[in-house]
C-alpha positions in Angstrom: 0.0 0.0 0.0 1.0 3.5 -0.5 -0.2 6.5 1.1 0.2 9.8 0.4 -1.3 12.2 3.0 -1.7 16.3 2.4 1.2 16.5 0.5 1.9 19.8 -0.6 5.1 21.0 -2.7 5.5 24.9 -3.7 8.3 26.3 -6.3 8.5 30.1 -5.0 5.4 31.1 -4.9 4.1 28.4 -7.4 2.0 25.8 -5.2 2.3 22.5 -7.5 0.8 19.8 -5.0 -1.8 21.1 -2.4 -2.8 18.4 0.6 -3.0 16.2 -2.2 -3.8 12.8 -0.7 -4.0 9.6 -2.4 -3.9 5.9 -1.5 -2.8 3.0 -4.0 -3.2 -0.7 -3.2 -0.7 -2.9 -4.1 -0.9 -4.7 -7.2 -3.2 -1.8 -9.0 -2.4 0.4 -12.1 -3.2 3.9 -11.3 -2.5 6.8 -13.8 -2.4 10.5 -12.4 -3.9 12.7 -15.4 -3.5 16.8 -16.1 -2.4 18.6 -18.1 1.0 19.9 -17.9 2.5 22.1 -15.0 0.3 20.7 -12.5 2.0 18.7 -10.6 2.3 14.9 -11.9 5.6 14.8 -12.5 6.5 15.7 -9.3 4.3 13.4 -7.6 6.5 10.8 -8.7 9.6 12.2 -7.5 8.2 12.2 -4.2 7.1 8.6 -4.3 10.9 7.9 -5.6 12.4 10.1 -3.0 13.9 12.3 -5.2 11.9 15.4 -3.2 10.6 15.8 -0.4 7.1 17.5 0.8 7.2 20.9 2.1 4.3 19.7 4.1 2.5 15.9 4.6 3.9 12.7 4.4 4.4 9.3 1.9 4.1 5.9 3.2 5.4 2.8 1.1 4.2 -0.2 3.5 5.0 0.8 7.3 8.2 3.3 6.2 7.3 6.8 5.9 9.5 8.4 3.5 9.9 11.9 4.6 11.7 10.2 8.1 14.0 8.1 5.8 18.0 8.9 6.0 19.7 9.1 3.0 21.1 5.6 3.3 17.1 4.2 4.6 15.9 5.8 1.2 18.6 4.2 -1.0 17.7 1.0 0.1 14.0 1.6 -0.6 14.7 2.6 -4.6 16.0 -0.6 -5.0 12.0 -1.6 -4.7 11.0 0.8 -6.7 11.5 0.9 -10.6 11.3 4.1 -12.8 10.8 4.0 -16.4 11.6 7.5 -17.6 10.1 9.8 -20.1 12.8 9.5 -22.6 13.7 5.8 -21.4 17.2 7.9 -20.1 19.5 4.8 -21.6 23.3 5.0 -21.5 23.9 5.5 -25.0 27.5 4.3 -24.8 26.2 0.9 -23.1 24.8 -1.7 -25.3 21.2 -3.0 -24.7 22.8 -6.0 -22.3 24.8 -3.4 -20.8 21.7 -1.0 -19.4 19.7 -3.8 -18.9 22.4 -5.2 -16.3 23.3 -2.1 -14.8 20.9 -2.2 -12.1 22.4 -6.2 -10.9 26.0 -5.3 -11.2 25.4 -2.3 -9.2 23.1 -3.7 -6.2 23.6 -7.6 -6.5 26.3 -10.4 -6.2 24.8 -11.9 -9.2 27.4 -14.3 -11.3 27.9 -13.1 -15.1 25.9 -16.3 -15.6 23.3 -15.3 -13.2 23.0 -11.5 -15.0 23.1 -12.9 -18.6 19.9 -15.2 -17.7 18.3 -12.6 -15.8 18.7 -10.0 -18.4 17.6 -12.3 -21.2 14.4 -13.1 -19.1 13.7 -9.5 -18.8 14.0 -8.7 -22.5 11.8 -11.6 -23.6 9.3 -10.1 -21.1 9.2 -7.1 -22.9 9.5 -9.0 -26.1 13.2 -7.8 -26.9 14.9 -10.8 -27.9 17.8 -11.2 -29.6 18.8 -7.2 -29.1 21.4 -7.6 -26.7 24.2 -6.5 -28.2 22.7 -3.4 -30.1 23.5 -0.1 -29.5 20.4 2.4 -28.3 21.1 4.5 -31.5 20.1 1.6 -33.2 16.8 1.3 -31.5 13.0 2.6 -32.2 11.6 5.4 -29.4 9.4 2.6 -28.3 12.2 -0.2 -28.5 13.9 2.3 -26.2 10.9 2.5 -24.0 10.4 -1.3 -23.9 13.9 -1.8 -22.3 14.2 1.2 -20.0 11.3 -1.0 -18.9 13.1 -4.3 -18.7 15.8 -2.0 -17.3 13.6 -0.9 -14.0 12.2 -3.9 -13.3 15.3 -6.2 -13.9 15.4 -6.0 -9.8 12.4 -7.2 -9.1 10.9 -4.2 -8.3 7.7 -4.3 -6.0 6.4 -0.8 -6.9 7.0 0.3 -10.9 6.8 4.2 -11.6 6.1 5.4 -15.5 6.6 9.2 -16.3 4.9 9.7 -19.3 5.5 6.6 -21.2 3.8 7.2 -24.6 5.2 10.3 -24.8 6.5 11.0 -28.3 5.0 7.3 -29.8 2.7 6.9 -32.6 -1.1 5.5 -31.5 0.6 1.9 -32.3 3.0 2.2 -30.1 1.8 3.8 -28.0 -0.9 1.6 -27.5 1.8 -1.5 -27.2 3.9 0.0 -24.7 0.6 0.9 -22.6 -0.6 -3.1 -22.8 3.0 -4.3 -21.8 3.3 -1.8 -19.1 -0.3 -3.6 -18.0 1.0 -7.0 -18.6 4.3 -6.3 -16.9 2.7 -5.4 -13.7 0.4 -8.6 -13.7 3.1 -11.1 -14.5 5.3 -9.3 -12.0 2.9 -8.5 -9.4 4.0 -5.4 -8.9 2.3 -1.9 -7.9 2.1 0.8 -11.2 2.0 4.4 -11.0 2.0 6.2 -13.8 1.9 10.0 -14.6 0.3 10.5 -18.5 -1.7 12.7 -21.0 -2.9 9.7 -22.5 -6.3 9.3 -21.7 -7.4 7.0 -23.9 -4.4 4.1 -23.5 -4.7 5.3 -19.3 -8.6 4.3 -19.6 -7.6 0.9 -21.5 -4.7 -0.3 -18.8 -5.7 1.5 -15.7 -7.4 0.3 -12.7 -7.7 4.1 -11.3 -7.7 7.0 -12.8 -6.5 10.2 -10.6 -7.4 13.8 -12.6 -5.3 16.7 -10.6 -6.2 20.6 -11.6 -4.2 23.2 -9.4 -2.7 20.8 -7.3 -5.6 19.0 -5.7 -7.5 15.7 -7.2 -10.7 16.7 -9.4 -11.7 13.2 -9.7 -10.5 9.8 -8.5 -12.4 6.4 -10.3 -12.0 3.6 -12.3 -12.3 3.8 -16.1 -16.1 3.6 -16.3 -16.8 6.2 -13.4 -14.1 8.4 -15.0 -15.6 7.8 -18.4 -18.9 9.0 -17.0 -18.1 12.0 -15.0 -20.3 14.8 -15.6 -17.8 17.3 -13.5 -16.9 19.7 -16.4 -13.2 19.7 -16.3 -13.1 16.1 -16.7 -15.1 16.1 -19.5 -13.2 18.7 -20.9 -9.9 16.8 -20.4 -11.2 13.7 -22.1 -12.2 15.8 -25.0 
């Protein structure tokens, strides 16, 4: 479970979050809509521990994250996986190379061990055989698809996506959302996603989470989200 409980982050005089709270069971998909400025993005850097609240708190299972020590919050992003906008690969790595990164870093894993485990990974995301190619080499949404194997190569129990159809066709846009769904159900891990997307975030998702100004407009599943008649929501899906 995670809780987030009056959170509020300001930027100057800027107020992005505003007692925004929110709880996420485990094992869900929930997508944070808005449009942009307000505040998804940086949701997820407090859930990654990347900021911290200027006021309120963020609970991942009994460990609140704004009494973490540096070392304490380390140890926790090893949990958590982030699939970035851009996919944020090492372009002087090959695809092996990222992949592994994570396990070479944070686990006594033989070479034998890592080769297996990264070859698991990238038939997961339906990758094979791309091992030894270069990101350069690689499609936006090939580079997408293993910045995903890449966070999750851990075992991640929690699996954070910032915008991750960002700059795909509908195609692929549409396969990277089903994988990102499909990843968290074979993995059985917790997905929180920050997107534009509406209509791939009304396919996957199990929650949708509209914010406007900093505070929630609208928290429901697809079919309570689809038939909203708050106006900004409607608006948004237009």
């Amino acid at each position: 479970m995670i809780r987030i409980i009056s959170v509020s982050k300001s930027f100057d005089d800027n107020k992005v979050l505003d007692h925004l709270s929110l709880e996420i069971p485990q094992g869900q998909i929930i997508t944070i809509l808005g449009e942009s400025g307000t505040g998804k993005s940086v949701l997820l850097r407090h859930l990654v521990g990347l900021m911290r609240p200027d006021e309120g708190s963020i609970e991942i299972g009994e460990r609140d994250l704004t009494k973490l020590s540096e070392r304490e919050m380390l140890e926790l992003r090893k949990t958590i996986g982030y699939l970035f906008q851009e996919g944020a690969l090492f372009d002087f790595m090959t695809v092996f190379e990222n992949v592994a990164f994570p396990l070479q870093e944070h686990t006594k894993m033989s070479r034998k061990e890592i080769m297996t485990k990264v070859q698991d990974m990238l038939n997961i995301v339906d990758l094979p055989g791309v091992e030894e190619k270069m990101p350069a080499e690689l499609s936006g949404g090939m580079r997408k698809r293993v910045g995903l194997a890449r966070a999750m190569v851990l075992g991640s129990e929690i699996l954070v996506c910032d915008e991750p159809t960002s700059g795909l066709d509908p195609i692929r846009s549409r396969d990277i959302s089903d994988l990102i769904r499909q990843v968290t159900r074979k993995l059985k891990c917790t997905t929180v996603i920050a997107s534009h997307d509406v209509h791939n975030s009304l396919r996957v998702s199990d929650r949708l989470v509209l914010i406007r100004d900093g505070k929630i407009v609208l928290d429901a599943p697809p079919k309570g989200f689809q038939s909203s008649e708050i106006p900004f929501v409607k608006e948004f899906m237009d």
